[in-house]
N, C-alpha and C positions, 0 to 999 in steps of 0.2 A: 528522716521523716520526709524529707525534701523532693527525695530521690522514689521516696514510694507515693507520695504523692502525684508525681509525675509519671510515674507507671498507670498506676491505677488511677487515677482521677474519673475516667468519664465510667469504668465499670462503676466505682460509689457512685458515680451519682444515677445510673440505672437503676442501683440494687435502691437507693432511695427514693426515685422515683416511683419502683414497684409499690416497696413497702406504703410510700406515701397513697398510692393508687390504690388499694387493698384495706388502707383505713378510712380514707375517702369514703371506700365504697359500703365497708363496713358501717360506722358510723354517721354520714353525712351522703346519702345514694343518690338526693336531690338533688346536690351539690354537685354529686358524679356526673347524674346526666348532664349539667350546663357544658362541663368539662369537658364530655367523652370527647369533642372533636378533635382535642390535644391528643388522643392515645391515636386516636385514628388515622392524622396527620403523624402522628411519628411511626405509625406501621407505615402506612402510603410510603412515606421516602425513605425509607429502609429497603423497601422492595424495589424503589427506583434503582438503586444501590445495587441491590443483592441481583439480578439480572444481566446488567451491563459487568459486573467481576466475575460473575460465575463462566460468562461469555468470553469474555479478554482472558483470564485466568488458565483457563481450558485449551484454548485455540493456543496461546500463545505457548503454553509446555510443549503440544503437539508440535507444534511449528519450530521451536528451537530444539527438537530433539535433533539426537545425532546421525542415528540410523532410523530407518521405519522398523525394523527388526530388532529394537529396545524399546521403539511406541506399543508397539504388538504385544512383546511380553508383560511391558507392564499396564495395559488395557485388558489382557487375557487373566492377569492377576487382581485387574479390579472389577472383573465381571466374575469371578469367580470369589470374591469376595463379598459381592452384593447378591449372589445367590446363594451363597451358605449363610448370609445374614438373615434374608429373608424367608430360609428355612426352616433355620433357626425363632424368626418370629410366627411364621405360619405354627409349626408345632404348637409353640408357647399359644400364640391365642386356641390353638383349636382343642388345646387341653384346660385353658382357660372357660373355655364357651363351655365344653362337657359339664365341669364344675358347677360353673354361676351362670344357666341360661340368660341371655338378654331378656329374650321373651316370652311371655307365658303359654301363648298358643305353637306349637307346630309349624313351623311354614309349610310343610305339607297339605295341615289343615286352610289356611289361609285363599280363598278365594282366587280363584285366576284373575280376575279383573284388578285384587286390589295388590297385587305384585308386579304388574307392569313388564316389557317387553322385556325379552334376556339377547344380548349380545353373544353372536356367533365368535367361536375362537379367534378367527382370522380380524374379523372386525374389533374383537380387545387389543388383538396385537396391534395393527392400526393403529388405532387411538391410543396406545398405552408409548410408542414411539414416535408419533407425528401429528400433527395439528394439520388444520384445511387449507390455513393461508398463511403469509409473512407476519403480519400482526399477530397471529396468534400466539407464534413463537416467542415473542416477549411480554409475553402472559406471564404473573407467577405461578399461575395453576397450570403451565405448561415447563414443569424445571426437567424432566426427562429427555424430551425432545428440543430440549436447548444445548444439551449437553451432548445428544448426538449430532448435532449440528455443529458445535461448538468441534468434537473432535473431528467430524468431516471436515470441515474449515479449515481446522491446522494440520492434518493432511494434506488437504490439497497447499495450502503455502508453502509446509513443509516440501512437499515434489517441485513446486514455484521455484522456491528458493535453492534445491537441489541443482535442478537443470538452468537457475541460471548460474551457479559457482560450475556447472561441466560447461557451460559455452564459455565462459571465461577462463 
């Protein structure tokens, strides 16, 4: 009992917290809003968190690989894995939507004015891998283009550290 308590201690007390958040909110929603700062304050530094590891994490696999040519294959393996994933959910929602429209009107029907402007291919792609400035990159709304950065990074240490073990 010792020994699982030691394992699992802080998931219990997540999954109790949930639970306890959920009947809070059920029962006593008054009570929630004085509270909510706590949930929000524990997202806030979760994200502190979740940014700086996803960044070290990344950079530093790249960087201690062995060869760039085992980074490659398994970069080509995981960009080939994140687009049959996301083929795989493109389909699923878009046989999802068929079934259960979201909405009741058309978007064909729906007014030009109240759809707003549509972004050019080039400009998603843009925006889909890059941010405008350094601060943006440690967004959590910017986790894509942390992680290309993140392997350019360990890249380039990786070559760093390459050509300083060949001058040596």
């Amino acid at each position: 009992m010792k020994k699982f308590m030691k394992n699992y201690w802080f998931i219990l007390c997540m999954l109790t917290g949930i639970v306890g958040g959920c009947l809070v909110g059920a029962f006593a929603p008054a009570f929630g809003g004085k509270i909510k700062f706590l949930g929000t304050l524990f997202i806030n530094m979760m994200f502190c968190v979740v940014v700086p590891l996803v960044f070290v994490s990344i950079a530093g696999a790249v960087a201690n690989m062995g060869s760039l040519r085992r980074a490659g294959k398994i970069m080509g393996v995981t960009v080939a894995v994140f687009v049959v994933t996301g083929a795989i959910a493109a389909v699923l929602m878009f046989v999802l939507m068929k079934l259960v429209p979201p909405v009741l009107t058309p978007w064909q029907e729906i007014p030009a004015g109240e759809i707003g402007a549509h972004a050019s291919t080039s400009e998603m792609l843009v925006n889909f891998f890059t941010v405008e400035d350094f601060a943006g990159l440690l967004s959590r709304k910017a986790m894509l283009p942390l992680i290309v950065f993140s392997v350019l990074f360990g890249f380039a240490a990786n070559m760093a550290g390459g050509a300083e073990t060949a001058v040596a």
